[in-house]
TORSEKOL-924959 format. One record per residue (C-alpha): residue number from 1; x, y, z; chain; residue in one letter. Coordinates in nm, 2 decimals. Example, Ala and Ser with C-alpha at 12.3 -4.5 7.8 and 13.67 -1.06 7.14 Angstrom:
% TORSEKOL-924959
NODE	nr	east	north	up	kette	rest
NODE	1	1.23	-0.45	0.78	A	a
NODE	2	1.37	-0.11	0.71	A	s
% end
This chain:
% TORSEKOL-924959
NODE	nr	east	north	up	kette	rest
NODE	1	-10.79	-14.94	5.02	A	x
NODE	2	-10.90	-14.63	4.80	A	x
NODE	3	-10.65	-14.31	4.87	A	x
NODE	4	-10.86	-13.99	4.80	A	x
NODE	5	-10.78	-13.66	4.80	A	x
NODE	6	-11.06	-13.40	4.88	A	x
NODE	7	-10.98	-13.02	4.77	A	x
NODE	8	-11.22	-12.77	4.92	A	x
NODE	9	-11.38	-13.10	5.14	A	x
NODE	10	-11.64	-12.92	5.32	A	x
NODE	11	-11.77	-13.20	5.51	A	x
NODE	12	-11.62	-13.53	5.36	A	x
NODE	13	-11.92	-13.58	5.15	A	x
NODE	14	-11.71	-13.86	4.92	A	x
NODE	15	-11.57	-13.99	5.20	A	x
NODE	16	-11.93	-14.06	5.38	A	x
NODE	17	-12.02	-14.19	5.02	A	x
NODE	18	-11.74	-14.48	5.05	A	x
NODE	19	-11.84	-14.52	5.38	A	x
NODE	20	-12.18	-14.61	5.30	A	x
NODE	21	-12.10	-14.85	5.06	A	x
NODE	22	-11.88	-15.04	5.20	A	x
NODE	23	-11.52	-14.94	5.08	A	x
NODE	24	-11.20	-14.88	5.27	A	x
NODE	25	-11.07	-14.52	5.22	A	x
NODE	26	-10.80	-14.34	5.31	A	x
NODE	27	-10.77	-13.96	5.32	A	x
NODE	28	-10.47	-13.90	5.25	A	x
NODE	29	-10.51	-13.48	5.25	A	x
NODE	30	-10.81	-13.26	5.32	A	x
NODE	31	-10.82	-12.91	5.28	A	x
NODE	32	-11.04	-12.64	5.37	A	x
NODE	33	-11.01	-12.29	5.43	A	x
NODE	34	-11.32	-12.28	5.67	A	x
NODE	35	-11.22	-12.37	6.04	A	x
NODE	36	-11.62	-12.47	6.13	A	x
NODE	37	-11.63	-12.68	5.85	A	x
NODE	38	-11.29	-12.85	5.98	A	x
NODE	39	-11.43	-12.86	6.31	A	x
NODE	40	-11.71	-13.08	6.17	A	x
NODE	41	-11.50	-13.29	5.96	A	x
NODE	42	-11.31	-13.42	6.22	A	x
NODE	43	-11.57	-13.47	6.46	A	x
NODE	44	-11.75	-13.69	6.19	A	x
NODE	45	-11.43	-13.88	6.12	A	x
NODE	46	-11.28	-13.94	6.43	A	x
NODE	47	-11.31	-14.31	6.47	A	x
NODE	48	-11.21	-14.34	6.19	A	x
NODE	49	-10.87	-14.11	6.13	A	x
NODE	50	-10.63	-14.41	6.14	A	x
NODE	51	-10.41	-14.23	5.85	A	x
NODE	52	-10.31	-13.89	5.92	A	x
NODE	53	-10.33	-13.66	5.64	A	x
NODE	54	-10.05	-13.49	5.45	A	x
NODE	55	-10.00	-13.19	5.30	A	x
NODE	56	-10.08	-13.12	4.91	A	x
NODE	57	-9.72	-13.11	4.89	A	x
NODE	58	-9.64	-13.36	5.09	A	x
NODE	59	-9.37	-13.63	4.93	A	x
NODE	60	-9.65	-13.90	4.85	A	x
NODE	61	-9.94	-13.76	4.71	A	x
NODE	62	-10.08	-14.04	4.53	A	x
NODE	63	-10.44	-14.05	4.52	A	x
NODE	64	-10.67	-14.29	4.31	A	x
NODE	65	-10.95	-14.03	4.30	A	x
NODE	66	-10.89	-13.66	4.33	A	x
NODE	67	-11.22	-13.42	4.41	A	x
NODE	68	-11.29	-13.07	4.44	A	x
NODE	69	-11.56	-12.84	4.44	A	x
NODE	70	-11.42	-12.52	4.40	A	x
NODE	71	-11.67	-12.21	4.59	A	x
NODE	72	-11.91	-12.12	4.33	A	x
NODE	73	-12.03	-11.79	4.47	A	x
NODE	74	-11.85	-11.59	4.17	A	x
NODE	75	-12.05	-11.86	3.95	A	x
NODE	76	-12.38	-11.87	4.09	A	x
NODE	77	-12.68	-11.74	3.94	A	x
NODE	78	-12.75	-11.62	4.33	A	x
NODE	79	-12.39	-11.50	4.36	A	x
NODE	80	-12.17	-11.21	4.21	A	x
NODE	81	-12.10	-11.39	3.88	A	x
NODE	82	-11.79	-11.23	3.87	A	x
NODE	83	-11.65	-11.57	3.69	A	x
NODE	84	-11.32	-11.75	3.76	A	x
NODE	85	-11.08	-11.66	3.52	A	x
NODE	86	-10.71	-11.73	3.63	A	x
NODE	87	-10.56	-11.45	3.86	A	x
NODE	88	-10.91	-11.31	3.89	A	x
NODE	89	-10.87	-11.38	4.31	A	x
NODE	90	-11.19	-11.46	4.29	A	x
NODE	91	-11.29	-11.77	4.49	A	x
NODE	92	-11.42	-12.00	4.24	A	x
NODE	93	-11.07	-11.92	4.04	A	x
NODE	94	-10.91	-12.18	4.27	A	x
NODE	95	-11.05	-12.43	4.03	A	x
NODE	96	-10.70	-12.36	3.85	A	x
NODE	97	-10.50	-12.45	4.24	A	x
NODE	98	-10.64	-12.82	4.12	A	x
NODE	99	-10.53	-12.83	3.77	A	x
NODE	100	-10.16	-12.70	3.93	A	x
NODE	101	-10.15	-12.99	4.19	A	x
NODE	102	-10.25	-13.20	3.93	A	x
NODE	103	-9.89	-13.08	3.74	A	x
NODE	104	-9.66	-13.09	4.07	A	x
NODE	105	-9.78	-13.46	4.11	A	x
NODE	106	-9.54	-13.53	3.81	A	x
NODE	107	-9.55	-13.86	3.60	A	x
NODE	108	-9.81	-14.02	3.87	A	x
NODE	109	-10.19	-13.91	3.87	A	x
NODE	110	-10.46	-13.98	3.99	A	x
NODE	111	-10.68	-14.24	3.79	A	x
NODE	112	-11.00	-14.03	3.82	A	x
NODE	113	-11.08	-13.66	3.90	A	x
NODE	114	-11.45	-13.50	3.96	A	x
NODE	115	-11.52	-13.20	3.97	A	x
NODE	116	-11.86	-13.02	4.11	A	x
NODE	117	-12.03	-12.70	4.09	A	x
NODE	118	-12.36	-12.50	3.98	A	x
NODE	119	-12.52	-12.53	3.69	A	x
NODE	120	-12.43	-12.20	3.59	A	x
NODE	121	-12.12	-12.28	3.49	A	x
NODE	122	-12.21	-12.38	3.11	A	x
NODE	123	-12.40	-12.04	3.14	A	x
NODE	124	-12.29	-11.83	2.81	A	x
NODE	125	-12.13	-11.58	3.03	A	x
NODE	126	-11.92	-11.86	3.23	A	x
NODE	127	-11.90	-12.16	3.04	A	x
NODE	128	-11.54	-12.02	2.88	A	x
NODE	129	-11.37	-12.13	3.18	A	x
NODE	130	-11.58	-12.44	3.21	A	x
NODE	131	-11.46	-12.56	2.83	A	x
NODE	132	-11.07	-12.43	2.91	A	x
NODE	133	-11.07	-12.66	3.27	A	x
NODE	134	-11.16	-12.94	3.02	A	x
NODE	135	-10.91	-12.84	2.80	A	x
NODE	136	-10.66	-12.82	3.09	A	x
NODE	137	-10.72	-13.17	3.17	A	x
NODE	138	-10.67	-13.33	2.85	A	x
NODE	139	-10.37	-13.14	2.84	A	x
NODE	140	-10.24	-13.38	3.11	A	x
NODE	141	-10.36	-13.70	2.96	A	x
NODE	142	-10.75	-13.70	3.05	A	x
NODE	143	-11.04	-13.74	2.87	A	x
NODE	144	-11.36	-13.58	3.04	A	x
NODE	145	-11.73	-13.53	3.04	A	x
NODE	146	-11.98	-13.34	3.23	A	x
NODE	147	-12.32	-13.40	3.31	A	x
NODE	148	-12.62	-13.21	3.51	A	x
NODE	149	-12.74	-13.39	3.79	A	x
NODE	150	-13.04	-13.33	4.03	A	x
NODE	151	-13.08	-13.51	4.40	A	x
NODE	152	-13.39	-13.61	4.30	A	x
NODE	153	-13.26	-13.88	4.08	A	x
NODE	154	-13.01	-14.02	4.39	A	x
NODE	155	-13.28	-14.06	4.63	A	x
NODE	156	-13.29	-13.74	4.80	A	x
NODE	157	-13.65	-13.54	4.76	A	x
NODE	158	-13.43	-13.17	4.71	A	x
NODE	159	-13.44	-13.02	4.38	A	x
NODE	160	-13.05	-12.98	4.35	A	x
NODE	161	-12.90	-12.95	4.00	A	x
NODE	162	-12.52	-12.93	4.00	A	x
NODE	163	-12.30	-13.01	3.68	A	x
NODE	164	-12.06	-13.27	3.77	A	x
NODE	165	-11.75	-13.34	3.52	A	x
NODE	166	-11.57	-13.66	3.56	A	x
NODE	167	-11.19	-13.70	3.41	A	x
NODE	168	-11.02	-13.99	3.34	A	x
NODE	169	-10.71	-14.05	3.27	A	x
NODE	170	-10.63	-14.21	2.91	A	x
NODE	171	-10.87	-14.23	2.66	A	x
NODE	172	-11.17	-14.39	2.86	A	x
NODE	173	-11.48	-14.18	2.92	A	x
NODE	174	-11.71	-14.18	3.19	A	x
NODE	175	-12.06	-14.25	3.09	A	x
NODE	176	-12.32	-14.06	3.31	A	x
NODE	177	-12.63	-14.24	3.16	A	x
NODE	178	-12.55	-14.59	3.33	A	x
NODE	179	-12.52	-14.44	3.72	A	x
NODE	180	-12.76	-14.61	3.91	A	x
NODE	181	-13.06	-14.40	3.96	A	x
NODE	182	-13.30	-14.45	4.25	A	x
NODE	183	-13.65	-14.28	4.31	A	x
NODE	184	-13.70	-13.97	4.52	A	x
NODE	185	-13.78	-14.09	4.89	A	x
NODE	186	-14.11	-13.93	5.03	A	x
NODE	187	-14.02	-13.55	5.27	A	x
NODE	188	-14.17	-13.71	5.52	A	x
NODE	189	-13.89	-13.94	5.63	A	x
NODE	190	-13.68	-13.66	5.62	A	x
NODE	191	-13.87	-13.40	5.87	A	x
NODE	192	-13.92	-13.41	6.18	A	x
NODE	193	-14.28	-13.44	6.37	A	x
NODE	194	-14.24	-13.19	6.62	A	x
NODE	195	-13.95	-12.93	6.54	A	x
NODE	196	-13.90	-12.69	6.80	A	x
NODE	197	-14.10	-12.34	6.82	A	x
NODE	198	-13.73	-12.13	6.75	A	x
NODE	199	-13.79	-12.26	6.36	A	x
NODE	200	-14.09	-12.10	6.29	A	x
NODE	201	-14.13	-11.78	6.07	A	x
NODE	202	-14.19	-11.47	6.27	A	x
NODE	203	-14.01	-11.21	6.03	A	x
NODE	204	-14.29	-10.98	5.86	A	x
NODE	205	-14.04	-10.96	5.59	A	x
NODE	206	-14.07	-11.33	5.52	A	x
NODE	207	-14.44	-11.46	5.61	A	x
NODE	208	-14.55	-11.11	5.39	A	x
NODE	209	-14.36	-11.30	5.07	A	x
NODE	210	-14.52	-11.64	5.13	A	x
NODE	211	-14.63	-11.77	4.78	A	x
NODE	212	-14.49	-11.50	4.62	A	x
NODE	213	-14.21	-11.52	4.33	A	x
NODE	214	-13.97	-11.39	4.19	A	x
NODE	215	-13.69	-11.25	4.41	A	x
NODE	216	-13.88	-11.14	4.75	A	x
NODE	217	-14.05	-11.50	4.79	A	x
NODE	218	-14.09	-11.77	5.02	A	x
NODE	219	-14.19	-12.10	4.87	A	x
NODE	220	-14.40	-12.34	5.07	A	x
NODE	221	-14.24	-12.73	5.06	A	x
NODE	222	-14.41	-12.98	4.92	A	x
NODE	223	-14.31	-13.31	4.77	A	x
NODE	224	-13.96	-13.16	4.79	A	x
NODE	225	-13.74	-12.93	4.91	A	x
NODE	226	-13.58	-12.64	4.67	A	x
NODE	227	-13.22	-12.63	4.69	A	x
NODE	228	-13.04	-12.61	5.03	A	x
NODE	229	-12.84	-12.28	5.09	A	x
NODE	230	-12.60	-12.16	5.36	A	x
NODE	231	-12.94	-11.96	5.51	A	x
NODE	232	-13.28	-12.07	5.58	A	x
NODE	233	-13.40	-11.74	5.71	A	x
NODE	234	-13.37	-11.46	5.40	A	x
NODE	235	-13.57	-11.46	5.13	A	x
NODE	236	-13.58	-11.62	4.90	A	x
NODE	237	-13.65	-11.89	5.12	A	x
NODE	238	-13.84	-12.26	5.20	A	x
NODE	239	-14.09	-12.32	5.45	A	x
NODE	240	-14.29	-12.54	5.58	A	x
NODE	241	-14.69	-12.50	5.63	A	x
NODE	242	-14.72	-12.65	5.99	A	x
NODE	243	-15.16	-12.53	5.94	A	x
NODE	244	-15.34	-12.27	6.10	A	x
NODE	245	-15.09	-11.98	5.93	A	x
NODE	246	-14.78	-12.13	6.14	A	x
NODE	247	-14.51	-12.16	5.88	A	x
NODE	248	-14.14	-12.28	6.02	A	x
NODE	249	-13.80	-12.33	5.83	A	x
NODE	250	-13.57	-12.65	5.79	A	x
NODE	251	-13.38	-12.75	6.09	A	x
NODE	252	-13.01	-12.81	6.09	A	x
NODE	253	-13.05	-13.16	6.11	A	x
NODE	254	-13.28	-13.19	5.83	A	x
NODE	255	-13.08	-12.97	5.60	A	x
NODE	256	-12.81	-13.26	5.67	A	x
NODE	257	-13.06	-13.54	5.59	A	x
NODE	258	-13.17	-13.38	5.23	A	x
NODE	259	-12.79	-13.39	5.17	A	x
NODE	260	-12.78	-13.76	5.25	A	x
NODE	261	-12.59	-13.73	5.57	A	x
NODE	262	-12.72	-13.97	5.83	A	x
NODE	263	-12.81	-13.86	6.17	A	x
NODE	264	-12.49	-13.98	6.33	A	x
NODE	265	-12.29	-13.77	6.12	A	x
NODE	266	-12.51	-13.47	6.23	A	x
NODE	267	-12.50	-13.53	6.62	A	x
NODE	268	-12.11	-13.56	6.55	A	x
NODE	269	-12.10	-13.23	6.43	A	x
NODE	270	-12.33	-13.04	6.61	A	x
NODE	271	-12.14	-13.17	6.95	A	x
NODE	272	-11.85	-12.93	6.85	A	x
NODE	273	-12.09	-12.59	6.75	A	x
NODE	274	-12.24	-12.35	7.01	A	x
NODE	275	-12.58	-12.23	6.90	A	x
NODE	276	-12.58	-11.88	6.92	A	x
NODE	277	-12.96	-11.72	6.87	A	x
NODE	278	-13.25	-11.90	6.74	A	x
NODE	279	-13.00	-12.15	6.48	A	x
NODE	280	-12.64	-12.30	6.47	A	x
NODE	281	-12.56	-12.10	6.19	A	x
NODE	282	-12.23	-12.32	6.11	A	x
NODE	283	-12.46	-12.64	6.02	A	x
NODE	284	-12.67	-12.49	5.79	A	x
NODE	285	-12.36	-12.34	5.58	A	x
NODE	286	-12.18	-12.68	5.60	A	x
NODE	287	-12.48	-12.86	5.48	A	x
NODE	288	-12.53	-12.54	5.20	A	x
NODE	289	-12.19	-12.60	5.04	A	x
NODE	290	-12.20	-12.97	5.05	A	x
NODE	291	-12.25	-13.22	4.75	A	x
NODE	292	-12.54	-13.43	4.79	A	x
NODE	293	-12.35	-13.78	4.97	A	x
NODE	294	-12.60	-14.00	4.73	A	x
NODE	295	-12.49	-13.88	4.38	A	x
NODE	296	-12.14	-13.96	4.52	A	x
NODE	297	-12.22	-14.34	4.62	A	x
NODE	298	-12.34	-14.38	4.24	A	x
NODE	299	-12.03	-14.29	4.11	A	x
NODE	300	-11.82	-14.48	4.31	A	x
NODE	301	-12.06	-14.75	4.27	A	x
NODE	302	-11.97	-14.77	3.91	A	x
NODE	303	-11.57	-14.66	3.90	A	x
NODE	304	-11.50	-14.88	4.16	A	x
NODE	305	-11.74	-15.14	4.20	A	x
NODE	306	-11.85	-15.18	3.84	A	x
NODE	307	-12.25	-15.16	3.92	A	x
NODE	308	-12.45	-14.96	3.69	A	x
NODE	309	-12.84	-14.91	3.57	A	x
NODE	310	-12.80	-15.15	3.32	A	x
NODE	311	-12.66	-15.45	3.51	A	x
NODE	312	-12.85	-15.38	3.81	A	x
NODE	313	-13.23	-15.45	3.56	A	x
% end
């Protein structure tokens, strides 16, 4: 039975990953700030909520695997960029809440932590806090490394880069080279044939910026989806050509398949979220700030089950 911890879980996208593959998990604490979010998570989970959770400072906090994804509004490129130095209040500066819990846990930690968020974060103007985090972490007796990873290479036809940096506690370092790597699966598969008439474009302000770039543009889909955000309908946005000058956006339930959610996981959550307008504005944000669920299968594919590229050929 793996014990995880998820800071900033979102929608459990490591604990679908285990799922998936097969290994027995216990959450032992989930935190999230954003009731909808919470809403979901339980709804996707609750067959399965045999354990209940505990609080961060609960009296047995001993996870094997510790993850967070701290927001990265204040680091994205698309964001403020205001950074996440310590005491800033900014949101991404919670990253420093893990490195903290990591300290109260005493003489026991957890074997691995992983961190995710944008590739901006090794930017010039952000990577300080980036290289101090690492710093931080050796500090308490891990050795880390960081690589950029796109969806594309985990199966999932959405160009998603996100740097992911994987501690370990002792001297060990994890090797991103070996993850098992499988080919982008065609759109298709992950679209539906006949989405309903409430997704296509009718703003002027959107269909006027169709093929355009910079800023103002809206990019037409082809082999793959661009990266999935909280919104479908600003610019820039991703549509679909559907033919005779009918464009539409991504549905809820796609946006949930590009970040390797399966359908039942979806329904789940959509069963406890009113639509209100055109869109179920909750889904698409929860599927936004997600980590893609297939990246996280390769990882725990090699830390706990041992597979990797090179044994698999």
């Amino acid at each position: 039975m793996v014990q995880i911890l998820e800071l900033f879980g979102g929608i459990g996208s490591p604990r679908c990953a285990l799922r998936n593959i097969g290994i027995p998990v216990k959450a032992i604490d989930y935190v999230e700030i954003d009731e909808k979010a919470v809403r979901s998570y339980n709804a996707m989970f609750a067959n399965e909520l045999e354990y209940k959770t505990q609080s961060v400072v609960g009296w047995n906090l001993k996870p094997d695997i510790l993850i967070h994804g701290s927001p990265c509004q204040d680091f994205s490129i698309a964001g403020h960029q205001k950074g996440a130095d310590e005491g800033s209040e900014t949101r991404s500066s919670l990253m420093w809440e893990t490195i903290h819990i990591i300290e109260q846990m005493g003489e026991w930690k957890p074997k691995y932590v992983i961190w995710e968020n944008v590739k901006n974060v090794r930017s010039k103007h952000m990577r300080a806090n980036h290289d101090r985090y690492i710093k931080e972490m050796s500090r308490l007796g891990y050795t880390s490394n960081y690589a950029v990873l796109d969806a594309r290479e985990f199966g999932l036809p959405q160009a998603r880069e996100r740097v992911f940096t994987v501690s370990i506690l002792g001297t060990d370092r994890f090797e991103f080279d070996d993850l098992i790597r499988t080919p982008m699966k065609n759109i298709d598969d992950f679209l539906l044939k006949d989405a309903p008439k409430e997704y296509d474009v009718t703003q002027p302000s959107v269909l006027n910026v169709i093929g355009n770039k910079g800023i103002k543009r809206a990019t037409v889909i082809k082999d793959f989806a661009y990266t999935i955000t909280t919104r479908q309908d600003r610019t820039p946005a991703q549509v679909i050509d559907m033919g005779n000058g009918r464009y539409r956006y991504l549905t809820e339930l796609e946006c949930w398949r590009l970040q390797g959610y399966n359908d039942s996981d979806f329904y789940a959550a959509a069963a406890v979220h009113k639509r209100k307008g055109r869109y179920t504005m909750p889904l698409y944000k929860q599927a936004g700030n997600s980590i893609p669920v297939t990246i996280f299968e390769s990882m725990f594919r090699k830390i706990l089950l041992g597979e990797t590229e090179n044994r698999r050929q």
